[in-house]
C-alpha positions as CSV (number, residue, x, y, z in Angstrom):
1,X,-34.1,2.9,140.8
2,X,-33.4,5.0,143.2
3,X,-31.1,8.5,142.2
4,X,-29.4,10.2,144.6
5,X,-29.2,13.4,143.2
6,X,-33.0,13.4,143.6
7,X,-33.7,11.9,146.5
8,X,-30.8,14.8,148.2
9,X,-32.9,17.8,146.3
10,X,-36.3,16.5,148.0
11,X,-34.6,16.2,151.5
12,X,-33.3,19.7,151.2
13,X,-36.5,21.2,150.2
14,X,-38.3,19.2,153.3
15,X,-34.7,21.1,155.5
16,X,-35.1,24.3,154.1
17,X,-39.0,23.6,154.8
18,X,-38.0,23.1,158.6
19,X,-39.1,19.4,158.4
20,X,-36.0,17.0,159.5
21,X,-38.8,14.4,159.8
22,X,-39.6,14.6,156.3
23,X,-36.1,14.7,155.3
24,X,-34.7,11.9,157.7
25,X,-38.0,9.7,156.2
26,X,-37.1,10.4,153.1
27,X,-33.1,9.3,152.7
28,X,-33.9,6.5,155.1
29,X,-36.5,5.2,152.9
30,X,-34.2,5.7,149.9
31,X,-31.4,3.8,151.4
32,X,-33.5,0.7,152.2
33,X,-34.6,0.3,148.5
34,X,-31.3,1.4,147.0
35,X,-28.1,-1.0,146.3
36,X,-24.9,-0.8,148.2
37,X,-23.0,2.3,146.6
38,X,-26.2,4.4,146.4
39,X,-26.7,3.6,149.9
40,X,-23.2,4.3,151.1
41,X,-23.8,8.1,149.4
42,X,-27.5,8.5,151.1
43,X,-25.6,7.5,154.3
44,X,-23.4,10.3,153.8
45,X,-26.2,12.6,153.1
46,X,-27.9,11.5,156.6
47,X,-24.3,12.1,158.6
48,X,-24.4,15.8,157.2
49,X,-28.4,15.9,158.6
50,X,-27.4,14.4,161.6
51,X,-24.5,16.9,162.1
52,X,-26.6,20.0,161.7
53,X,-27.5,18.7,165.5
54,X,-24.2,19.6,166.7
55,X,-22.8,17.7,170.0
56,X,-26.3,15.7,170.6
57,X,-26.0,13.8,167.7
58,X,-22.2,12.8,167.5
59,X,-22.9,9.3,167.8
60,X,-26.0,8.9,164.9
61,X,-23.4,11.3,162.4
62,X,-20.7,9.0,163.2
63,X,-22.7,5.9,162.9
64,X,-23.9,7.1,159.6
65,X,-20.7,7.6,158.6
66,X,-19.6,4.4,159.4
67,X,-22.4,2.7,157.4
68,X,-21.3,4.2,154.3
69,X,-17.6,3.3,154.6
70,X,-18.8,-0.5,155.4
71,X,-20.9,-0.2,152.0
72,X,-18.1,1.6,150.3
73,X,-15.0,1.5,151.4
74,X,-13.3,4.0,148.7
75,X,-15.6,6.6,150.5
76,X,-12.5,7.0,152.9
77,X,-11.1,9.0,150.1
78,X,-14.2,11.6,149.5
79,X,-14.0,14.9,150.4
80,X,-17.6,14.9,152.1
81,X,-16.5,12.0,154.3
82,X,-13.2,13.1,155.1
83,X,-15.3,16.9,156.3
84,X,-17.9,15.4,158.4
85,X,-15.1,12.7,160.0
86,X,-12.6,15.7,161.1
87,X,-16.1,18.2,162.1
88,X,-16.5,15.0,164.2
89,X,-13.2,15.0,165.3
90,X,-13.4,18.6,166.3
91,X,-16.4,18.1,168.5
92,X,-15.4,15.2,170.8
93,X,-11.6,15.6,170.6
94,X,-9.7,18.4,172.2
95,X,-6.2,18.0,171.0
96,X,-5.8,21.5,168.7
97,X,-7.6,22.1,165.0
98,X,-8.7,18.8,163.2
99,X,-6.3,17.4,159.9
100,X,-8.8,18.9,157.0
101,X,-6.3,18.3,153.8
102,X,-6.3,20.7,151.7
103,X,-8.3,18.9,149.0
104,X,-11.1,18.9,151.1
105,X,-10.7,23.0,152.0
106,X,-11.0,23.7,148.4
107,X,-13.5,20.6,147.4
108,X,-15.4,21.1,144.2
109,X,-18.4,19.8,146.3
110,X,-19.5,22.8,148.6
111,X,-20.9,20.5,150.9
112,X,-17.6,19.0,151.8
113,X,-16.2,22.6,152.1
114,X,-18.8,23.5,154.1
115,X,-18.4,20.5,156.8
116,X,-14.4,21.4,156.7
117,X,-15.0,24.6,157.6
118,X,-17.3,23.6,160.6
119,X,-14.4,21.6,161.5
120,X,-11.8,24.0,161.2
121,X,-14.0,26.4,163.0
122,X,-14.7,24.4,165.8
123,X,-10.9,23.4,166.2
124,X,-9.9,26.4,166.9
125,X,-9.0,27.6,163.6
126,X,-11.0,30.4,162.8
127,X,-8.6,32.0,160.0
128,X,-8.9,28.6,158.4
129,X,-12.3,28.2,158.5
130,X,-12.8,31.9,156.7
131,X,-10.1,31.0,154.3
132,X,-12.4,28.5,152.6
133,X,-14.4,29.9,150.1
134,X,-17.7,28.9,150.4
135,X,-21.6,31.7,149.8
136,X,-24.5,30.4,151.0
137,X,-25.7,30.4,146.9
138,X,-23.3,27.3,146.8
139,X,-25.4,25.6,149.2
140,X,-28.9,24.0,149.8
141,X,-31.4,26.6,151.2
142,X,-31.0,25.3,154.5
143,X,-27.5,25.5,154.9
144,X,-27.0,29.4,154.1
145,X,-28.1,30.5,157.1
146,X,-25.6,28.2,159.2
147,X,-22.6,29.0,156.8
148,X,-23.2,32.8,157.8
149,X,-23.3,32.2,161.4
150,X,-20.5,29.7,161.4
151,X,-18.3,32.5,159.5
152,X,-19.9,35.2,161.6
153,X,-18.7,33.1,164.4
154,X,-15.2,32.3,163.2
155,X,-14.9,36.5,163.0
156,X,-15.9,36.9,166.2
157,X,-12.9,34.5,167.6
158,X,-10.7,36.7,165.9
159,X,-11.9,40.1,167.4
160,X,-13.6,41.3,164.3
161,X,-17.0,42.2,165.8
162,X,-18.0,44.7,163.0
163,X,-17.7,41.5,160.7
164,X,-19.4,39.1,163.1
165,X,-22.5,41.2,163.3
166,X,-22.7,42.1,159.6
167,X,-23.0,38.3,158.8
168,X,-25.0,37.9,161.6
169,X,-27.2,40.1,160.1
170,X,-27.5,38.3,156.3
171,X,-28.0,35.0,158.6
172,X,-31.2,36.8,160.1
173,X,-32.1,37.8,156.5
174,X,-31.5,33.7,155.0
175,X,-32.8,31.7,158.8
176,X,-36.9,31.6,159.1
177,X,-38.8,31.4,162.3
178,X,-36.7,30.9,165.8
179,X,-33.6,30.2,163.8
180,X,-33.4,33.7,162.3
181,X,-35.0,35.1,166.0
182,X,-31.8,33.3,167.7
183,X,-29.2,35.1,164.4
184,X,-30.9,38.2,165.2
185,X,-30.0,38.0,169.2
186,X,-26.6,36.7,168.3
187,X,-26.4,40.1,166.4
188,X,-27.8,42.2,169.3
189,X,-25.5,40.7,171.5
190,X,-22.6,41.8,169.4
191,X,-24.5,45.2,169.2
192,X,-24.4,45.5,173.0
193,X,-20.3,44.4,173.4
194,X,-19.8,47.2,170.8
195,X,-22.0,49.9,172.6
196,X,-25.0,50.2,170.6
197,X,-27.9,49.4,172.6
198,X,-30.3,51.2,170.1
199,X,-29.3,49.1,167.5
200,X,-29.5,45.8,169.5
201,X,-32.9,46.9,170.3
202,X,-34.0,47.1,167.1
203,X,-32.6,43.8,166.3
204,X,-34.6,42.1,169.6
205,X,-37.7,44.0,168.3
206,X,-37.4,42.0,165.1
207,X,-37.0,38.8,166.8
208,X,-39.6,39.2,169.5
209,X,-42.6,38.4,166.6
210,X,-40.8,34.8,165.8
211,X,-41.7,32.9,169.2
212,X,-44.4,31.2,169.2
213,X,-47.5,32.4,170.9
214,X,-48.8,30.8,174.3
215,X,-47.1,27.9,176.0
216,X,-43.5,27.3,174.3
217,X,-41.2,24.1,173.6
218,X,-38.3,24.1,176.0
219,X,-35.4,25.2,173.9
220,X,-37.7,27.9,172.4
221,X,-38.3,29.2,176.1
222,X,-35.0,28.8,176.9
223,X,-34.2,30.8,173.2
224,X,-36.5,34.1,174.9
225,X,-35.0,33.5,177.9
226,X,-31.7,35.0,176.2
227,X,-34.2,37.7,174.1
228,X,-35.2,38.9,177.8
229,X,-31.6,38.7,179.3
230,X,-30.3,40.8,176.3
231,X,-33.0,43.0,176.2
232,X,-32.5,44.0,179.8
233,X,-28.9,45.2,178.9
234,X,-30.1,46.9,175.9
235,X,-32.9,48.7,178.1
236,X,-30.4,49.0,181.1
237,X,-27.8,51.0,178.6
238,X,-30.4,53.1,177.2
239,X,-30.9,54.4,180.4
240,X,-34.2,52.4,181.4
241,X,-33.4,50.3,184.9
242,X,-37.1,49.9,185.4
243,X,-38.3,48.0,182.4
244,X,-34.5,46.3,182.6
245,X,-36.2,45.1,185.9
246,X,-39.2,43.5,184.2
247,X,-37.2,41.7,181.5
248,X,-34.1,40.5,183.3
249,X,-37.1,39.2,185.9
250,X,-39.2,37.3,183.3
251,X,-35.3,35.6,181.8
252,X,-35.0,34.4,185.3
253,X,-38.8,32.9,185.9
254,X,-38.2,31.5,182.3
255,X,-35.0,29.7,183.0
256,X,-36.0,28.7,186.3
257,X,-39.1,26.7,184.7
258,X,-37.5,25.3,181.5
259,X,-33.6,24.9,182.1
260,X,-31.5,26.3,185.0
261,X,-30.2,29.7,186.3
262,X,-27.5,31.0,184.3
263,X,-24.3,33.4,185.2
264,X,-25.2,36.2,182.7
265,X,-28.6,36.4,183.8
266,X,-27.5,36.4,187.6
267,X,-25.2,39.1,186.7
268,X,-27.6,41.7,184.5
269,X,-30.2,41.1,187.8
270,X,-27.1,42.4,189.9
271,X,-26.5,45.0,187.7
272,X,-29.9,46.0,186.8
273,X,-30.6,46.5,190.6
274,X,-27.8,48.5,191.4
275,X,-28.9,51.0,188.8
276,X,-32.1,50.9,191.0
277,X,-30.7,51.3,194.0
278,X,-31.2,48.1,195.6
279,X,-27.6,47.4,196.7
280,X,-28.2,44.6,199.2
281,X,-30.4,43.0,196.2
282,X,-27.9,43.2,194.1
283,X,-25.0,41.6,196.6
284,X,-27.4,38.9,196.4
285,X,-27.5,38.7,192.6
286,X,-23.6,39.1,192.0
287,X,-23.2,35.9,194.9
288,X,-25.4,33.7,192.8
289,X,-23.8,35.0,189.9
290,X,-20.2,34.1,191.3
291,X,-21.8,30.7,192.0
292,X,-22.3,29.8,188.7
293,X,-19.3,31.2,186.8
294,X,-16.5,29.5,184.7
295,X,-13.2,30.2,185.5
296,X,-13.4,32.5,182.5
297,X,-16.3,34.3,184.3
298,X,-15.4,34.8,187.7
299,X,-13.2,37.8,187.3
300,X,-15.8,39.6,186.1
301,X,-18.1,38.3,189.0
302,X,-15.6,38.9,191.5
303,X,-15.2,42.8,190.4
304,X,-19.0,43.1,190.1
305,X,-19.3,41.8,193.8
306,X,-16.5,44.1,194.9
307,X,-18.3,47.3,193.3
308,X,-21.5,45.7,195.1
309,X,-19.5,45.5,198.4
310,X,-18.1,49.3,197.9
311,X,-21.8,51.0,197.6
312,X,-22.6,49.2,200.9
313,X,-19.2,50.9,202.4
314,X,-17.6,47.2,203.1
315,X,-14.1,47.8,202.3
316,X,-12.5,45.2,203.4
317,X,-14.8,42.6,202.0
318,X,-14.9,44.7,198.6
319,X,-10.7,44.3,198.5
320,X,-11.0,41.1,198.8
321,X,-13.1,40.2,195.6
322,X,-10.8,43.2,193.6
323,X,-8.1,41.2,194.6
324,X,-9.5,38.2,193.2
325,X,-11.0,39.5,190.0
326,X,-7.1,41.4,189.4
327,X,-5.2,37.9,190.1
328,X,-6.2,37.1,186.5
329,X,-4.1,38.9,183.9
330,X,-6.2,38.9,180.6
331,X,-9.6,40.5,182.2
332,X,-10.0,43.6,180.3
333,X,-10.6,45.4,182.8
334,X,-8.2,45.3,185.0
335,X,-7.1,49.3,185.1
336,X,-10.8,49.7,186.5
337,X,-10.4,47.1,189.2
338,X,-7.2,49.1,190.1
339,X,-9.5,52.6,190.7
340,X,-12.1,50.5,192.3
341,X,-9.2,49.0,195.0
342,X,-8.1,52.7,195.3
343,X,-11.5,53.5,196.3
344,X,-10.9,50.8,199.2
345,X,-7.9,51.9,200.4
346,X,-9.3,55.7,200.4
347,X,-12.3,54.6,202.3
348,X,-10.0,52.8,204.8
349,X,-8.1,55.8,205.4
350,X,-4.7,54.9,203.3
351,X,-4.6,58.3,201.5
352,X,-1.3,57.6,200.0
353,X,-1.9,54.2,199.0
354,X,-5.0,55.0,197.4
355,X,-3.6,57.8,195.8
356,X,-0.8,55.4,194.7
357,X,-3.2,52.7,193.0
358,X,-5.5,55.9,191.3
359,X,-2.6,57.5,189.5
360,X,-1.4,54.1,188.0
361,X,-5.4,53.3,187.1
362,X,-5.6,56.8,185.8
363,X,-2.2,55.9,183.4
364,X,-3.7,52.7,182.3
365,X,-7.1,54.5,181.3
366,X,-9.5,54.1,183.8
367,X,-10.3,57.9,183.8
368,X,-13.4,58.4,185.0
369,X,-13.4,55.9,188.7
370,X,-9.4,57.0,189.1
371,X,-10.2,60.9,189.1
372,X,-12.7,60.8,191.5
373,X,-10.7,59.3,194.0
374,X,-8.0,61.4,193.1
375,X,-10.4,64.3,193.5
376,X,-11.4,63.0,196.9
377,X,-8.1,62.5,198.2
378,X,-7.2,66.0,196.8
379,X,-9.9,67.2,198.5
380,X,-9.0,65.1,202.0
381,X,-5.3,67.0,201.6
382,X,-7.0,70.4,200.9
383,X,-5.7,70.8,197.2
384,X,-9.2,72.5,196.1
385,X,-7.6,73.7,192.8
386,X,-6.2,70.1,191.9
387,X,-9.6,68.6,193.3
388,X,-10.9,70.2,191.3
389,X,-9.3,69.4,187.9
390,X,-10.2,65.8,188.7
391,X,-14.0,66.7,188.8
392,X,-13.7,68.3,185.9
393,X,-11.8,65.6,183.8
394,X,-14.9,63.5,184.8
395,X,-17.3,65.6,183.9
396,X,-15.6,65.8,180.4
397,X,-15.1,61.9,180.1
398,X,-18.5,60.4,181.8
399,X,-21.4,59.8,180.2
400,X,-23.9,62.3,180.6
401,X,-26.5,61.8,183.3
402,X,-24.7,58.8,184.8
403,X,-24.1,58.7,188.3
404,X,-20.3,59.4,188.2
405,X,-21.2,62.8,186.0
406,X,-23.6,64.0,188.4
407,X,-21.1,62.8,191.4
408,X,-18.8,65.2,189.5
409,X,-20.7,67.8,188.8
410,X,-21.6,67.5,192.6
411,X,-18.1,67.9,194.1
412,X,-17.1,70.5,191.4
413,X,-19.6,72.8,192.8
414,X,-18.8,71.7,196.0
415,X,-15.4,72.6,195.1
416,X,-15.8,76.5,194.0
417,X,-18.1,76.8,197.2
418,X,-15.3,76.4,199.5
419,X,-12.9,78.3,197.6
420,X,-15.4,81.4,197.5
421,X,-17.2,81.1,194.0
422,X,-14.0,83.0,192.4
423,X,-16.4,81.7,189.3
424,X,-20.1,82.2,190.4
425,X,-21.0,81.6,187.0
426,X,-19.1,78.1,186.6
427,X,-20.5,77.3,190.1
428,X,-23.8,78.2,189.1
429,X,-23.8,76.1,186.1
430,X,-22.2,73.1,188.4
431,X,-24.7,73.0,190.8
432,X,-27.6,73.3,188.3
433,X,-26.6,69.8,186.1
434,X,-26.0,68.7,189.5
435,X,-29.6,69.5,191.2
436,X,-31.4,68.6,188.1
437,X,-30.0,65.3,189.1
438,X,-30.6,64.9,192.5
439,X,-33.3,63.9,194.5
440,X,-34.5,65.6,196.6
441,X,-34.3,63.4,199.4
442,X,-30.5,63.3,198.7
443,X,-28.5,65.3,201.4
444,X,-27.4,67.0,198.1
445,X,-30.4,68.1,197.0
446,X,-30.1,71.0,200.2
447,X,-26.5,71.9,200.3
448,X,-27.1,72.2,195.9
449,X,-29.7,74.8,196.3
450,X,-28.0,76.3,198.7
451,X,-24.7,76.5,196.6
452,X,-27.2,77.8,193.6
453,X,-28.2,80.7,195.5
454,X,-25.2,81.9,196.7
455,X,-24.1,82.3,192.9
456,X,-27.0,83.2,192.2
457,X,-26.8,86.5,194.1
458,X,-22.9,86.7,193.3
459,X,-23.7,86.9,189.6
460,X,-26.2,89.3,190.2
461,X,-23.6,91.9,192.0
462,X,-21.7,91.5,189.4
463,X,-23.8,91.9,186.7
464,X,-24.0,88.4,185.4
465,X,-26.1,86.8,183.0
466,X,-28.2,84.4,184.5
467,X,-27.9,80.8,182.8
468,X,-30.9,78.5,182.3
């Protein structure tokens, strides 16, 4: 006689194993010895296997699903059936959250509690979904993992990163082989939203080990694809363009051999060769990456594109895509596409105008791009000492190193110059960061030294100390 109980243990441990062969053999080979009602529950068992596949395998969960209502038709009432019906729901219909009664969210079978949440989660519910209490100790070994993720997931939806990552994390520490590899990316790329490229780096170094060596499956290739896209960004924010080079490259050739060419990757090559330098490379990169963007994305492409077209002193064109990227009203970023446009209109000559457009991106919080275009229309209208104050206000709020701190740095010194080192010392220190900076096949690099020297030789007059 065939016990259900038992046969479900054995598939579980062939699951948690990583062998859905094993398991699939061994509840279909059950369920042709066993009578009707014990067949009916195996049949339920397979749907839940069958669902782990997500959206490829809607039509075998609901088949199986179907089988064990024919066999027993009181299974309409269980709270496993009911779960993996509305997670079924979720995925193919798109009418709002699924109908998951609340005797299935609180179930005493955590495998029905588990499936609702899936559900709930999928439909758009995300509170819903965390509201059911389910620990991955209630479930088979091969389930923890997923109930972490699916949670982590759910958090995520609701803005609550620091959450998302955390559980992203204990799904690394339950998932084995390219499963926990593809938690710990999901964590890096959490890392990376939040700013912490170190951190996401040490996450990717932990996954990198899990691939399998030599010539890969294709959704395990397309799996290190995404380790090699997020890795550029972690090496690209750690101040690394050149290694960012090699691994947004390799995500590219990989995608390009096993799947196709994605927006994100597109859009770190574009952004990877702009830190480079390579601006007419990178016009290329943010055009293919506009190509492939969703609705949701192209904002985001259409401001990159616009940056792209500003460092190649196209104006006009660079408007154009601002204009496009600011027509939608939820991209976060909209204060910066404001300084960028600002930037246009200065280049164009509409002083006021850009002025204008600064001042409001400056009030909405894009400090750093709005003060340098205030600082260079100050400059334009001769208002050294307001001009100034810009530079310096960027120099406090940019990053250190980056090419707007340096610009900053630049101009300040620039600045005191033409107001007659009043503060040799300030100057001096200006134009030091600055030249430390610069290359010296930069214009810069000259009129830097040149600034150096002259408060140089003012501090000495005066008795200055020299700074180093």
């Amino acid at each position: 006689m065939i016990d259900v109980a038992t046969t479900w243990q054995q598939a579980c441990t062939a699951l948690a194993g990583g062998d859905y062969d094993a398991a699939f053999g061994l509840l279909e080979s059950a369920s042709r010895e066993a009578h009707p009602p014990v067949r009916a529950r195996l049949a339920l068992y397979l749907a839940s296997v069958h669902a782990l596949y997500g959206d490829a395998a809607t039509a075998e969960t609901r088949a199986a699903l179907a089988v064990a209502l024919r066999l027993d038709p009181a299974l309409a009432q269980d709270p496993l059936w009911q779960a993996l019906s509305a997670e079924m729901n979720a995925r193919t219909e798109a009418e709002g959250p699924p109908a998951v009664p609340a005797p299935v969210r609180s179930a005493p079978d955590p495998l029905a509690r588990f499936h609702a949440l899936c559900a709930l989660a999928l439909g758009g519910d995300p509170q819903g979904a965390l509201d059911i209490h389910v620990t991955p100790q209630d479930l088979p070994p091969h389930l923890g993992w997923r109930l972490r993720s699916w949670q982590a997931d759910a958090h995520e939806s609701l803005g609550q990163s620091d959450e998302a990552a955390h559980l992203y994390a204990e799904a690394a520490h339950l998932a084995r082989g390219l499963d926990r590899a593809v938690m710990l990316q999901e964590q890096a790329a959490l890392l990376l939203q939040q700013g912490q490229p170190e951190a996401a780096k040490a996450a990717l170094d932990q996954a990198r080990p899990l691939y399998t060596p030599g010539t890969l499956p294709e959704d395990e290739a397309l799996n290190l694809a995404t380790w090699h896209y997020l890795r550029a960004q972690a090496l690209l924010n750690l101040g690394q363009p050149d290694l960012a080079f090699e691994m947004i490259r390799e995500a590219d050739r990989l995608e390009r051999q096993y799947g196709d060419p994605s927006y994100g990757v597109a859009l770190v090559r574009g952004q990877v060769l702009t830190h480079l330098g390579q601006s007419e490379q990178a016009l290329e990169a943010f055009e293919a990456a506009l190509a492939l963007a969703t609705d949701s994305d192209r904002p985001y492409a259409n401001h990159e594109l616009g940056v792209a077209l500003l460092d190649l002193d196209r104006p006009v064109e660079a408007r154009e895509k601002l204009e496009a990227a600011q027509q939608d009203p939820e991209y976060p970023y909209g204060p910066e596409v404001l300084a960028d446009l600002a930037e246009c209109d200065y280049r164009l000559g509409r002083l006021h105008e850009a002025q204008h457009l600064a001042e409001q991106a400056l009030s909405q919080g894009a400090v750093v791009p709005a003060s340098l275009v205030l600082g260079s229309v100050a400059m334009d209208y001769y208002h050294l000492d307001e001009a100034l104050d810009h530079y310096e206000r960027v120099i406090q709020e940019a990053a250190p190193e980056t090419r707007d701190w340096v610009t900053a740095h630049q101009m300040a010194a620039d600045v005191m110059a033409q107001q007659g080192f009043p503060n040799p010392a300030a100057a001096y220190a200006h134009a030091q960061q600055a030249l430390a900076h610069t290359p010296e096949s930069d214009d810069w690099h000259v009129t830097l030294r040149d600034h150096l020297q002259k408060a140089e030789a003012l501090m000495s007059q005066q008795g200055g100390r020299m700074l180093n």
